[in-house]
Wavefront OBJ file of the C-alpha trace (Angstrom):
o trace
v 19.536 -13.454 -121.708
v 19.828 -17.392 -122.037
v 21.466 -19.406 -118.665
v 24.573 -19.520 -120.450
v 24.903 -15.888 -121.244
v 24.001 -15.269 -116.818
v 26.980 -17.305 -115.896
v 28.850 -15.825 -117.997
v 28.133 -12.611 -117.055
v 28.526 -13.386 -113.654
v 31.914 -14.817 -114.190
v 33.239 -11.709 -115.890
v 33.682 -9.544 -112.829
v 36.473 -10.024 -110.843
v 35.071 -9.596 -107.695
v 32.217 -12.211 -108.533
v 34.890 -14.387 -108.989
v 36.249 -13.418 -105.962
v 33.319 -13.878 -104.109
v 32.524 -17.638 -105.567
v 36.251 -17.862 -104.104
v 34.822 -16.978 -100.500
v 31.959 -19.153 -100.815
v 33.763 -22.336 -101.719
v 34.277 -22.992 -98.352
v 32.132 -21.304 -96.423
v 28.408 -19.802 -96.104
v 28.711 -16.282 -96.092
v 26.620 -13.067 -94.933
v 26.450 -10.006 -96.714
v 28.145 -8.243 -94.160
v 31.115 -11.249 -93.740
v 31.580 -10.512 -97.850
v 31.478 -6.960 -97.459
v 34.208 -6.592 -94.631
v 36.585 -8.277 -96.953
v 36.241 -6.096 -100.300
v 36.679 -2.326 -100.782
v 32.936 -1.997 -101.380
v 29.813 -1.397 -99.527
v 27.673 -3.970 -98.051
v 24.733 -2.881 -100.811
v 27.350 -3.179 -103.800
v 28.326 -6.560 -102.259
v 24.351 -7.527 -102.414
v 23.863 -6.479 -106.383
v 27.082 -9.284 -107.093
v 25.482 -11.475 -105.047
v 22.225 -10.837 -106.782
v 23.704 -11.639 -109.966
v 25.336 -14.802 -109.107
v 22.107 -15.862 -107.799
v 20.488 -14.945 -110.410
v 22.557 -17.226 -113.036
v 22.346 -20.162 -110.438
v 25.722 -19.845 -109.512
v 24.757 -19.044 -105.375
v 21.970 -19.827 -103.032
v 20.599 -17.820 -100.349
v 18.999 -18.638 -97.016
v 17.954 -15.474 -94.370
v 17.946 -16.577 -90.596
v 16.754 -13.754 -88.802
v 18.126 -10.661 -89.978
v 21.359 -11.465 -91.961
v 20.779 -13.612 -95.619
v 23.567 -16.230 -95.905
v 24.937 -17.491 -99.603
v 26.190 -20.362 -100.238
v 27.805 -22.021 -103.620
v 24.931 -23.423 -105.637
v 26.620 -27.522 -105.155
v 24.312 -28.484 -108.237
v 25.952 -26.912 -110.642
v 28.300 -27.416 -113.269
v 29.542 -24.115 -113.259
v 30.445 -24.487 -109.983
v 32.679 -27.581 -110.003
v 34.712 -26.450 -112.911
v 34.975 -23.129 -110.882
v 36.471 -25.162 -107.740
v 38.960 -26.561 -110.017
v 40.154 -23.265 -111.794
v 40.311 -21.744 -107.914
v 42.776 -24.346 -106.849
v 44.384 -23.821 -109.958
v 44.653 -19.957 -109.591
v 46.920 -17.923 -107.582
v 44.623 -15.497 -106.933
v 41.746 -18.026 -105.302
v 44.176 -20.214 -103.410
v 44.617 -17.801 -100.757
v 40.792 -16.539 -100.307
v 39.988 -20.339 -99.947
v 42.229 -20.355 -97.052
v 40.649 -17.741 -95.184
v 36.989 -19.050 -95.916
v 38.708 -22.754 -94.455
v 39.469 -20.571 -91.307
v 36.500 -18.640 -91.140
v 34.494 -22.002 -91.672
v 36.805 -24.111 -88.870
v 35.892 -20.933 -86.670
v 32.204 -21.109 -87.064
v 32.153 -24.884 -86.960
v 32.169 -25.364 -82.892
v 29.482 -22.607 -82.296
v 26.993 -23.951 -85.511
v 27.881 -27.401 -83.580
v 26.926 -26.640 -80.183
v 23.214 -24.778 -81.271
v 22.375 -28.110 -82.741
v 23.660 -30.065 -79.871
v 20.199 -31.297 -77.995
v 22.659 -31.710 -74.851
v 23.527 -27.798 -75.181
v 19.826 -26.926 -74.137
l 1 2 3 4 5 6 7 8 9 10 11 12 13 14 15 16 17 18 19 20 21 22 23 24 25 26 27 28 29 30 31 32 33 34 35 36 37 38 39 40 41 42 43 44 45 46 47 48 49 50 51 52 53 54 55 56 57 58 59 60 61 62 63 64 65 66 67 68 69 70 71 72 73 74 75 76 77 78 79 80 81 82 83 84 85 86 87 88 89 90 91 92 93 94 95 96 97 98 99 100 101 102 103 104 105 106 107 108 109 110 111 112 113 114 115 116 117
């Protein structure tokens, strides 16, 4: 399957979507995805798998948990932002990633703080 035809493919499920939503604001477990969709945390991994896959999402593990993260290279993923803020369905899930993001901020904040040691 050519690039093209993996984004595509990617952006034809609805909860993909959903999930590039989520991850326009904020880097993301697994487990944070999974807790917001009617799905299983392994169902959650084989979208994510996809989307990284067409180069939509990135993925970094810290310890045991693997956190994605919108692929900020991409073309895809710019015209994406601007259909989110465009649709009524993605305005509101980039609201809660905002507030899940503002939440995490302090904490991420204060483990790289040398003065915290």
């Amino acid at each position: 399957m050519s690039d093209l035809g993996k984004i595509f493919d990617a952006l034809a499920s609805a909860p993909r979507r959903q999930i590039l939503a989520y991850l326009s604001e904020a880097e993301l477990s697994t487990s944070d995805l999974a807790e917001r969709f009617a799905m299983s945390a392994p169902a959650v991994s084989r979208h994510l798998s996809v989307l990284e896959n067409a180069g939509l999402v990135m993925s970094e593990r810290r310890g045991q948990f693997v956190f994605y993260r919108l692929n900020a290279d991409s073309l895809v993923n710019s015209l994406t932002g601007y259909a989110f803020e465009l649709c009524p369905v993605g305005r509101p899930l980039k609201r809660e990633s905002r507030s899940i993001a503002r939440k995490r901020a302090p904490s991420a904040a204060a483990r790289r703080s040398p003065s915290s040691a």
